[in-house]
PDB file as gemmi writes it, atoms N, CA and C in Angstrom:
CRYST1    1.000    1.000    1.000  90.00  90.00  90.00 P 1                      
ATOM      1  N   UNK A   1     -20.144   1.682  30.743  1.00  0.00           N  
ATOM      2  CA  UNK A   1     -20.106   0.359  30.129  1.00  0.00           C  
ATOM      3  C   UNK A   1     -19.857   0.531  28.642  1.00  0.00           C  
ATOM      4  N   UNK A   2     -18.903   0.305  27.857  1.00  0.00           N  
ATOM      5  CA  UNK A   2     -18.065   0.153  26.795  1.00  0.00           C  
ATOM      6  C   UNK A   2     -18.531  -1.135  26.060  1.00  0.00           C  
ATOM      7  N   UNK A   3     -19.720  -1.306  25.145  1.00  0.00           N  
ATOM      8  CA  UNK A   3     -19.297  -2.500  24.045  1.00  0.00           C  
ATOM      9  C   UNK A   3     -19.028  -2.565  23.009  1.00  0.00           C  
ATOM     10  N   UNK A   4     -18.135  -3.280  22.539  1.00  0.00           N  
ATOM     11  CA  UNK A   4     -17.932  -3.359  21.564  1.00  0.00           C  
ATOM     12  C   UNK A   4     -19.303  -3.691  20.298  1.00  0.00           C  
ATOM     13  N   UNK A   5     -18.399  -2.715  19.182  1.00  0.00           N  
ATOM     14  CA  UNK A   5     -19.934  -3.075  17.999  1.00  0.00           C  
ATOM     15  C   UNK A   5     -19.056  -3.336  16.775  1.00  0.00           C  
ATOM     16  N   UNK A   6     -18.303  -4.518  17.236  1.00  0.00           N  
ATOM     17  CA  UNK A   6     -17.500  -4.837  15.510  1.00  0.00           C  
ATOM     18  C   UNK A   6     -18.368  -5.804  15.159  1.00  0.00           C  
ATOM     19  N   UNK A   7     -18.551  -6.253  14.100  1.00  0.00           N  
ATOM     20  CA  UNK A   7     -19.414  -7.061  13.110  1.00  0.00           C  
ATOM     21  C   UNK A   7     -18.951  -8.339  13.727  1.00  0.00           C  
ATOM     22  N   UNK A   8     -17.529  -8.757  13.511  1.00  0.00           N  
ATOM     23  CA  UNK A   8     -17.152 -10.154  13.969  1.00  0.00           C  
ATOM     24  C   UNK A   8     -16.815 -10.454  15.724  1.00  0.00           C  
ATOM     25  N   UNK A   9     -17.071  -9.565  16.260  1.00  0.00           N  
ATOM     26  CA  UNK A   9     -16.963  -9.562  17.622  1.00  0.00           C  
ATOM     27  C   UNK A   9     -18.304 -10.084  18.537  1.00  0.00           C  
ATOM     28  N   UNK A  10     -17.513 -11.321  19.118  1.00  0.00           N  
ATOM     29  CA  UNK A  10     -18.420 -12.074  19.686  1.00  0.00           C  
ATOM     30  C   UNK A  10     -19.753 -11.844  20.513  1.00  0.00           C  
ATOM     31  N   UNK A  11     -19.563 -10.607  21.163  1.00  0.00           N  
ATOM     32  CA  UNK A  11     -20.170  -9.502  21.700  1.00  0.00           C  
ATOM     33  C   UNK A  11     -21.432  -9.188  20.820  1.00  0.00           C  
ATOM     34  N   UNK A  12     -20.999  -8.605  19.947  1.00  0.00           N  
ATOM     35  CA  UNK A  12     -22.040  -7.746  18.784  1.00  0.00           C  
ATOM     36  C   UNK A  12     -22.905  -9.018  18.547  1.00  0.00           C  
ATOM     37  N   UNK A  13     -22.250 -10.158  17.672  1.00  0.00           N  
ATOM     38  CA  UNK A  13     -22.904 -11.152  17.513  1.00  0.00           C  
ATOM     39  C   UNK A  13     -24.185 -11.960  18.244  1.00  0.00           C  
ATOM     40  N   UNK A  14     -23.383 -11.859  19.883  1.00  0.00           N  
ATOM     41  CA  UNK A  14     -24.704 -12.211  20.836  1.00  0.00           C  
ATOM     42  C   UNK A  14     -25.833 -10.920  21.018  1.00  0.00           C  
ATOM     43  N   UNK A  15     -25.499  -9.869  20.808  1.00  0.00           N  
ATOM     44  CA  UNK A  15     -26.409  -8.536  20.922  1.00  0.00           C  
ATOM     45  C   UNK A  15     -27.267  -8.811  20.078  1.00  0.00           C  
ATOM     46  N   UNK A  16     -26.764  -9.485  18.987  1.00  0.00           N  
ATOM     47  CA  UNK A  16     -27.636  -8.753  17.030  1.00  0.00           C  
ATOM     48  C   UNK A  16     -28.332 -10.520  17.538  1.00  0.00           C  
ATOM     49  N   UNK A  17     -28.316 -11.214  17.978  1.00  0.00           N  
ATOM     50  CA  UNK A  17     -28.820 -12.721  18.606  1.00  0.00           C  
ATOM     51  C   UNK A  17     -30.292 -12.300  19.258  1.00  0.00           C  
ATOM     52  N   UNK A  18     -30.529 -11.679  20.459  1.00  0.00           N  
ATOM     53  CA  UNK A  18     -31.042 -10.599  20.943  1.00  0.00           C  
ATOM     54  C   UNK A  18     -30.808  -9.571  20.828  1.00  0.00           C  
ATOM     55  N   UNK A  19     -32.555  -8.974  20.187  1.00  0.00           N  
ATOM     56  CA  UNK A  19     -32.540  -7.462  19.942  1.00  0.00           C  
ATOM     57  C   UNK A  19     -32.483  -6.522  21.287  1.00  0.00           C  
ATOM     58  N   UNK A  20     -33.231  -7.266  22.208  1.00  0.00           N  
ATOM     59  CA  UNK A  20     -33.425  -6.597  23.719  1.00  0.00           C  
ATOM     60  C   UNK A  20     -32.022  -6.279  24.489  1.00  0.00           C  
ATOM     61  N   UNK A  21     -31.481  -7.206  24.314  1.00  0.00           N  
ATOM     62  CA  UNK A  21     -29.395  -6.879  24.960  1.00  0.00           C  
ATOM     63  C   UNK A  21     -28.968  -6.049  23.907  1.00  0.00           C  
ATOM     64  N   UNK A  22     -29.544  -5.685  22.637  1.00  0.00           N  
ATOM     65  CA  UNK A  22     -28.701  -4.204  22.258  1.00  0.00           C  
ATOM     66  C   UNK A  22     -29.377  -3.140  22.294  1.00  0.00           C  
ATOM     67  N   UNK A  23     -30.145  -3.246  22.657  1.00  0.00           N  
ATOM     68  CA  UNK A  23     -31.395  -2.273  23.079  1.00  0.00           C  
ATOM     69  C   UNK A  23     -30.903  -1.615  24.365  1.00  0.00           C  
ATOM     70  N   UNK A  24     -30.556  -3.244  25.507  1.00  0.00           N  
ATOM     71  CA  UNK A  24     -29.823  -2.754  26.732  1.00  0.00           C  
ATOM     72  C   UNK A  24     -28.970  -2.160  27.093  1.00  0.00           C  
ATOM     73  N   UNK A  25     -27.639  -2.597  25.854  1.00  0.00           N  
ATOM     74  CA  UNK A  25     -26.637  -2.314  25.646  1.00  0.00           C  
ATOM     75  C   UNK A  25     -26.301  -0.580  25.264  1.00  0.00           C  
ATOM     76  N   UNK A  26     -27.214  -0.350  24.142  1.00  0.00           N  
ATOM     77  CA  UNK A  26     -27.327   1.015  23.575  1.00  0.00           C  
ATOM     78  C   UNK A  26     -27.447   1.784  24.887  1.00  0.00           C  
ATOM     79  N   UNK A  27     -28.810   1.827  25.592  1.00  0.00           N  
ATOM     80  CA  UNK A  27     -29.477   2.110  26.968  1.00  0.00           C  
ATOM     81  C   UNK A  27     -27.982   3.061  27.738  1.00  0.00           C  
ATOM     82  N   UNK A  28     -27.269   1.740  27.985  1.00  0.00           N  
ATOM     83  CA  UNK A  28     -26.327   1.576  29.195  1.00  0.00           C  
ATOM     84  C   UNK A  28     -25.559   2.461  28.648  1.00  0.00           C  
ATOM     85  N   UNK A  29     -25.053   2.490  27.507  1.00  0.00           N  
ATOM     86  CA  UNK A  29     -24.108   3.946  26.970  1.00  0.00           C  
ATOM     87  C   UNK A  29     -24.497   5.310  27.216  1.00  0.00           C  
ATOM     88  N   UNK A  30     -25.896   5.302  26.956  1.00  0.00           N  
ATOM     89  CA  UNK A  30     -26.469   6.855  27.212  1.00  0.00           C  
ATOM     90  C   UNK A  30     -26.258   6.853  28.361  1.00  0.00           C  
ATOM     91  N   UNK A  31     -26.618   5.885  29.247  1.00  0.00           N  
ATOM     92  CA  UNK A  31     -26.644   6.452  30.546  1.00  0.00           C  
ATOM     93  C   UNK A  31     -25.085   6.912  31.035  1.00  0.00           C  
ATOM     94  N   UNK A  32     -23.913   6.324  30.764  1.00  0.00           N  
ATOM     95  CA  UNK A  32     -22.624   6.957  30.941  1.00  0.00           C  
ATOM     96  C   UNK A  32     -22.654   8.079  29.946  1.00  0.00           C  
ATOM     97  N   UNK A  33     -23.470   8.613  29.024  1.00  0.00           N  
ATOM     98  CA  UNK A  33     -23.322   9.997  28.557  1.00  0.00           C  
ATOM     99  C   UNK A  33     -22.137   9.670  27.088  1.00  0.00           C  
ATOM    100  N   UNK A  34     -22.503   8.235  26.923  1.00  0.00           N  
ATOM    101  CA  UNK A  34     -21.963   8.462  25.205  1.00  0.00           C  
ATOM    102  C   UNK A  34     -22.970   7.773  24.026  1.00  0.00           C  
ATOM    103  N   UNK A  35     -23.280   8.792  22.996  1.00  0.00           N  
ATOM    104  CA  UNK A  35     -23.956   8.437  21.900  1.00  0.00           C  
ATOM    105  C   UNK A  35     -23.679   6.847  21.627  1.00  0.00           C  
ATOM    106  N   UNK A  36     -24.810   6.381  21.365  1.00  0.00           N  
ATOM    107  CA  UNK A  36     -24.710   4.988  20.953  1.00  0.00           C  
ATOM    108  C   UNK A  36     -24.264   4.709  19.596  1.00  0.00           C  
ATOM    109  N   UNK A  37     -24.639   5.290  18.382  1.00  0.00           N  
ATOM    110  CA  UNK A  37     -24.476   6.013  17.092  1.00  0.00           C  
ATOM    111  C   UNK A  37     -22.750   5.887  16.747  1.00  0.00           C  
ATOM    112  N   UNK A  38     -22.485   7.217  17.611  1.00  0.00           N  
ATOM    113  CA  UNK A  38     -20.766   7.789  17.045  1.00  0.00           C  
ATOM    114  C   UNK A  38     -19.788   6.821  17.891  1.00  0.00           C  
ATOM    115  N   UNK A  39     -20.505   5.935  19.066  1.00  0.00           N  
ATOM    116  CA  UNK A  39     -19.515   4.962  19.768  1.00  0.00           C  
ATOM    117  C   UNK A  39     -19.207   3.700  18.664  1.00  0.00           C  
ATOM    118  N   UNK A  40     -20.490   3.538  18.056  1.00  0.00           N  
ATOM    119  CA  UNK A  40     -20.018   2.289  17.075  1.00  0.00           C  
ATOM    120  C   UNK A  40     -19.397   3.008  15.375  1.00  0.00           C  
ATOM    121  N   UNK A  41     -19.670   4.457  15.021  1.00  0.00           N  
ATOM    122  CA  UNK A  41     -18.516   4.829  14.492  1.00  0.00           C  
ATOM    123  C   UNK A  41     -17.338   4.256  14.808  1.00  0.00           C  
ATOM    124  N   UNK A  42     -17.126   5.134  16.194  1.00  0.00           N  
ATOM    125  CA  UNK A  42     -16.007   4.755  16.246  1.00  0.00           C  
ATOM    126  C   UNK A  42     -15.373   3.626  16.334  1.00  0.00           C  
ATOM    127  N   UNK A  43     -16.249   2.658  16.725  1.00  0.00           N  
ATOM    128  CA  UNK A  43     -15.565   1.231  16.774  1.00  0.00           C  
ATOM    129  C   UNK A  43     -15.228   0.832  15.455  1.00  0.00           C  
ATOM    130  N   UNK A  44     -15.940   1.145  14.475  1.00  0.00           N  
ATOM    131  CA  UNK A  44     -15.688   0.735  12.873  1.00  0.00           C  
ATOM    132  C   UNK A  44     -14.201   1.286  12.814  1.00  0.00           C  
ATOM    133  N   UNK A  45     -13.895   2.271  13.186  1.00  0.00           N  
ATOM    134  CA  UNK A  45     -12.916   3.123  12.209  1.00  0.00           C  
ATOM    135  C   UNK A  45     -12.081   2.622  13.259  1.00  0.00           C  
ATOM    136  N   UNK A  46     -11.388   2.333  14.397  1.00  0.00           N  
ATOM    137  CA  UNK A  46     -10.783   1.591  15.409  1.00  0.00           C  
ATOM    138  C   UNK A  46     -10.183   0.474  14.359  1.00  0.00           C  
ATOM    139  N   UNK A  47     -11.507  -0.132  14.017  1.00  0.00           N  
ATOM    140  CA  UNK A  47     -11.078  -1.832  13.393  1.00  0.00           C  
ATOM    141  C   UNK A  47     -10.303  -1.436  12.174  1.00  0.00           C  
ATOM    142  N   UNK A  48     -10.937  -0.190  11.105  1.00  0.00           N  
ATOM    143  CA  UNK A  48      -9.985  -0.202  10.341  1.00  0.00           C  
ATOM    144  C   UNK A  48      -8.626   0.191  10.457  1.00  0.00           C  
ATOM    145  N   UNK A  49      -8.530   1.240  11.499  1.00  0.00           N  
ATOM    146  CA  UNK A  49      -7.271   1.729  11.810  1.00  0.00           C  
ATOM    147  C   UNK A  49      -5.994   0.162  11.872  1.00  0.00           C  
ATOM    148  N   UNK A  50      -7.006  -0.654  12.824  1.00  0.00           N  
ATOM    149  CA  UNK A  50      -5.792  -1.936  13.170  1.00  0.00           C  
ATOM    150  C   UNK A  50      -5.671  -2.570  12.194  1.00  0.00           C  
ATOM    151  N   UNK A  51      -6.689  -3.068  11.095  1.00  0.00           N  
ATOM    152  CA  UNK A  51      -6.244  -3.571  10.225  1.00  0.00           C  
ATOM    153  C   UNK A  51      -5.287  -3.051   9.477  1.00  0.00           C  
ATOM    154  N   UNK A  52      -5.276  -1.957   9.049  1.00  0.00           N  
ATOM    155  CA  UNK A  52      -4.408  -0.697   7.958  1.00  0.00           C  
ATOM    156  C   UNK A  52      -2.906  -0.908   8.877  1.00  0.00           C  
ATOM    157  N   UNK A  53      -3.048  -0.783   9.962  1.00  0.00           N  
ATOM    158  CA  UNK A  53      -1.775  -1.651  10.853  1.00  0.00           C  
ATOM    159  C   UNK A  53      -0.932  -2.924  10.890  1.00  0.00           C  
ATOM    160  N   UNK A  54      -1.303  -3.528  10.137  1.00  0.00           N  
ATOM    161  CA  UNK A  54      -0.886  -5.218   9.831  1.00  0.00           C  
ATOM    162  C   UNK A  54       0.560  -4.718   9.414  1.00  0.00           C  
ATOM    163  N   UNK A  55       0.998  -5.830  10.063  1.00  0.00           N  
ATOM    164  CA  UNK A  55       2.566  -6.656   9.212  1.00  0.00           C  
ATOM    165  C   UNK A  55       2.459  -6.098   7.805  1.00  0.00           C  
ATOM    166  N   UNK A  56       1.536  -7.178   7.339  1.00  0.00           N  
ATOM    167  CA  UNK A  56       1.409  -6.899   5.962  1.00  0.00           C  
ATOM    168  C   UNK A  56       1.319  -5.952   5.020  1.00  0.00           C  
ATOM    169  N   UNK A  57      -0.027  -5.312   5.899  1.00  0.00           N  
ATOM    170  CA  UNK A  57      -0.365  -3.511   4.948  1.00  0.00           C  
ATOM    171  C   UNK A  57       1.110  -2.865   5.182  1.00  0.00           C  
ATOM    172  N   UNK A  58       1.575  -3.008   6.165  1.00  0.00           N  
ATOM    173  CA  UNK A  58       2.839  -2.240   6.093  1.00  0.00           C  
ATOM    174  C   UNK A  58       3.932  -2.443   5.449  1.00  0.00           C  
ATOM    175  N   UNK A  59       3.928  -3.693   5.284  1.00  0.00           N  
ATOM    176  CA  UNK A  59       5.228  -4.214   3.945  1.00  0.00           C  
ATOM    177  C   UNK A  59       4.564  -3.809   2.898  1.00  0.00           C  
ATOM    178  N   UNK A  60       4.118  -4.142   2.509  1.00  0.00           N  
ATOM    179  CA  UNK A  60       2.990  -3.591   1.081  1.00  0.00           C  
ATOM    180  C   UNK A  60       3.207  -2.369   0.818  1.00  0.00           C  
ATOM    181  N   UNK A  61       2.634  -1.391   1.487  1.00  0.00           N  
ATOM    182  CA  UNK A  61       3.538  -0.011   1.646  1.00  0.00           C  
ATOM    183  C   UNK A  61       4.411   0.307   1.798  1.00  0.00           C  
ATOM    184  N   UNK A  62       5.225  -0.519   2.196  1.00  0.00           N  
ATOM    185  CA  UNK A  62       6.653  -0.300   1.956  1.00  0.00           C  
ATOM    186  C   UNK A  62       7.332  -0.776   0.555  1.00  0.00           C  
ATOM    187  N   UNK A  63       6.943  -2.012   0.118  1.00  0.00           N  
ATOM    188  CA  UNK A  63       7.212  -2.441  -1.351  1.00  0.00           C  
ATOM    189  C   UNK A  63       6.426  -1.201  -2.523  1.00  0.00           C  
ATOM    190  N   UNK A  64       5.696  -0.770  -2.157  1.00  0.00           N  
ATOM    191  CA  UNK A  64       5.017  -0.102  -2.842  1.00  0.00           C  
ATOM    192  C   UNK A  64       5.780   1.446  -3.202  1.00  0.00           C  
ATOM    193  N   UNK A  65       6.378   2.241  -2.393  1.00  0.00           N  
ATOM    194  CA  UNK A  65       7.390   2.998  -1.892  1.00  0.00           C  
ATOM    195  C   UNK A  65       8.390   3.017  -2.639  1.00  0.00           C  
ATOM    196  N   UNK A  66       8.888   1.420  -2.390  1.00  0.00           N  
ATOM    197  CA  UNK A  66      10.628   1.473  -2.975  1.00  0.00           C  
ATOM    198  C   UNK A  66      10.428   0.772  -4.438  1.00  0.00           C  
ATOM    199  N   UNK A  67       9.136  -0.187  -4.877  1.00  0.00           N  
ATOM    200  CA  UNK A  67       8.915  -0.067  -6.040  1.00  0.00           C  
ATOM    201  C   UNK A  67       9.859   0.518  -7.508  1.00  0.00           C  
ATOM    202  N   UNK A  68       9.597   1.662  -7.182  1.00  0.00           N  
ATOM    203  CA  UNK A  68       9.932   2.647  -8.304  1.00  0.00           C  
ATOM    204  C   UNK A  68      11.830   2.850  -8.575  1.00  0.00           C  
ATOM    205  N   UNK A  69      12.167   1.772  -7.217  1.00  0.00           N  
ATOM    206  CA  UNK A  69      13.962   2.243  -7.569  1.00  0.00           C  
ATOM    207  C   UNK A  69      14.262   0.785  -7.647  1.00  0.00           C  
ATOM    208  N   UNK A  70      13.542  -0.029  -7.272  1.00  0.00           N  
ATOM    209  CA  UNK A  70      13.747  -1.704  -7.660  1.00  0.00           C  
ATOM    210  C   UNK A  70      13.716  -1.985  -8.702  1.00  0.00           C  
ATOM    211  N   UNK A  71      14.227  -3.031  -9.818  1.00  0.00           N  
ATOM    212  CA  UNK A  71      13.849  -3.575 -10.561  1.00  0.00           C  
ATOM    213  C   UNK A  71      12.329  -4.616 -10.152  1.00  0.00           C  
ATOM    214  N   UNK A  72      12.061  -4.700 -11.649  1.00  0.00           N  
ATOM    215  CA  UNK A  72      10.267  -5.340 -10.740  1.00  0.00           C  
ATOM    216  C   UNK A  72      10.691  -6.940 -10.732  1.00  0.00           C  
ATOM    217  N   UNK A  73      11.434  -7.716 -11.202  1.00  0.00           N  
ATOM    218  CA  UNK A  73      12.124  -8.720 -10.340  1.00  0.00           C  
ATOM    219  C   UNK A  73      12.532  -8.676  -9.224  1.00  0.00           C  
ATOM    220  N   UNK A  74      13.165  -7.645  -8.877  1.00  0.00           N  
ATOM    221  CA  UNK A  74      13.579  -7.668  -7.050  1.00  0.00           C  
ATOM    222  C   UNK A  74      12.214  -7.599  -6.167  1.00  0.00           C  
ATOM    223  N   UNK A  75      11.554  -6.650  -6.828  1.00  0.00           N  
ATOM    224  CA  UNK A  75      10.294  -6.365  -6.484  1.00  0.00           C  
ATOM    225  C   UNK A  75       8.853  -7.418  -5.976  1.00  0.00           C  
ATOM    226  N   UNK A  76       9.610  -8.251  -7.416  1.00  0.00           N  
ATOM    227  CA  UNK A  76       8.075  -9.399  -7.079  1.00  0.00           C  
ATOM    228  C   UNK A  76       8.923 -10.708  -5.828  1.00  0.00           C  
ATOM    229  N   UNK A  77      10.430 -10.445  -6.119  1.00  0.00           N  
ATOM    230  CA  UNK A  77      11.152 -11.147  -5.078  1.00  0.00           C  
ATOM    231  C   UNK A  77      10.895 -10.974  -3.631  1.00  0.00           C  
ATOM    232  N   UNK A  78      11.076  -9.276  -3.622  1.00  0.00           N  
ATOM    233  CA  UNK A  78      10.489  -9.549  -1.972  1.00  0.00           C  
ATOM    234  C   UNK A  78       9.416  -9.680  -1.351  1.00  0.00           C  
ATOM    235  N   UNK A  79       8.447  -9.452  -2.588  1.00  0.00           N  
ATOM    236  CA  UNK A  79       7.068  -9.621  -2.338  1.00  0.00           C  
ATOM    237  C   UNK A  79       6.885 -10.939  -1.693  1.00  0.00           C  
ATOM    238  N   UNK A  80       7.708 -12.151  -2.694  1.00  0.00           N  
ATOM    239  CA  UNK A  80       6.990 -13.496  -1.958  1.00  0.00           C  
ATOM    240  C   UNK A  80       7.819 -13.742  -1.499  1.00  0.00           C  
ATOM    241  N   UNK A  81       9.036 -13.672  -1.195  1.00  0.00           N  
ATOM    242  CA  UNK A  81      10.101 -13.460   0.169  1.00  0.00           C  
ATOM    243  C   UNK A  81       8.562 -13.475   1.861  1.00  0.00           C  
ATOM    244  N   UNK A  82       8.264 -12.143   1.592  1.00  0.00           N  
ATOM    245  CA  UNK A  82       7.291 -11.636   2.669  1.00  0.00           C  
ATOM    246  C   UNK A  82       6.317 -12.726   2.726  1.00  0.00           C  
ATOM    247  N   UNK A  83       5.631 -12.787   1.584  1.00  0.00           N  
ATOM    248  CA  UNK A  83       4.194 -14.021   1.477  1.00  0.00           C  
ATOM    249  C   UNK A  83       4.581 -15.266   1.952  1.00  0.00           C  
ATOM    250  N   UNK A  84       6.298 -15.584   1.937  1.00  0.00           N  
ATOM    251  CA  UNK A  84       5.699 -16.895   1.947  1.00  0.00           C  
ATOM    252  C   UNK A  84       6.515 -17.167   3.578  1.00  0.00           C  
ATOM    253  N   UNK A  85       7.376 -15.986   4.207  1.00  0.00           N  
ATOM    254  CA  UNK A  85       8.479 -16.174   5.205  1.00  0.00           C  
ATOM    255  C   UNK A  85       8.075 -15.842   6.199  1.00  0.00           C  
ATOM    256  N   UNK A  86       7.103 -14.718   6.048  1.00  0.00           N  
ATOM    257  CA  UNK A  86       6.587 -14.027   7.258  1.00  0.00           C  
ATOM    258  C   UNK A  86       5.247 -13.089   7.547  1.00  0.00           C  
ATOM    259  N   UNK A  87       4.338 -13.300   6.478  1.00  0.00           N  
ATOM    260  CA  UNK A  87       3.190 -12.756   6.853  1.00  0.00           C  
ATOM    261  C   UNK A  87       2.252 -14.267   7.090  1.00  0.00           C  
ATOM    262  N   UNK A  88       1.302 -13.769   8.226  1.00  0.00           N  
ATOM    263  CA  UNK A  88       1.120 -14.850   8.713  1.00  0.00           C  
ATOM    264  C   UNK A  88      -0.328 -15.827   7.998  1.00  0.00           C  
ATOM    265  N   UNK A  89      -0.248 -17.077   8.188  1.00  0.00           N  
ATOM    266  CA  UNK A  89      -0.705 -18.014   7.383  1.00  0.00           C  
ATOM    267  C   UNK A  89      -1.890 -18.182   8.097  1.00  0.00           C  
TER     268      UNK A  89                                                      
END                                                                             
């Protein structure tokens, strides 16, 4: 049994609601033989991974990149080109 332990995840939310269902919850992991601890590591670093994944972070890094051979007019151009055409609202 796999739960999720992101902060905004509806899940966690009803757990941290009741202390006894994450108590249960924790429980039910050991018993499939995974740390309760390094499972919600890992769920943290999961969430950041997807965020660092966005549309966005990735244009950003990419403007950020070509920066240096743009003029910073073209630069702040495609910036809100992106902000205002296609990262989402």
């Amino acid at each position: 049994m796999l739960l999720p332990f992101s902060p905004s995840d509806p899940t966690t939310q009803a757990l941290k609601a009741d202390p006894s269902r994450w108590r249960d919850a924790a429980r039910a992991l050991l018993r499939d033989g995974i740390d309760p601890m390094q499972h919600r590591r890992d769920s943290r670093i999961d969430a950041e991974r997807r965020a660092a994944n966005t549309f966005a972070a990735v244009a950003e890094e990419w403007i950020a990149k070509n920066a240096g051979a743009w003029s910073t007019v073209h630069a702040e151009r495609v910036r809100k080109f992106l902000r205002v055409e296609l990262y989402p609202k």
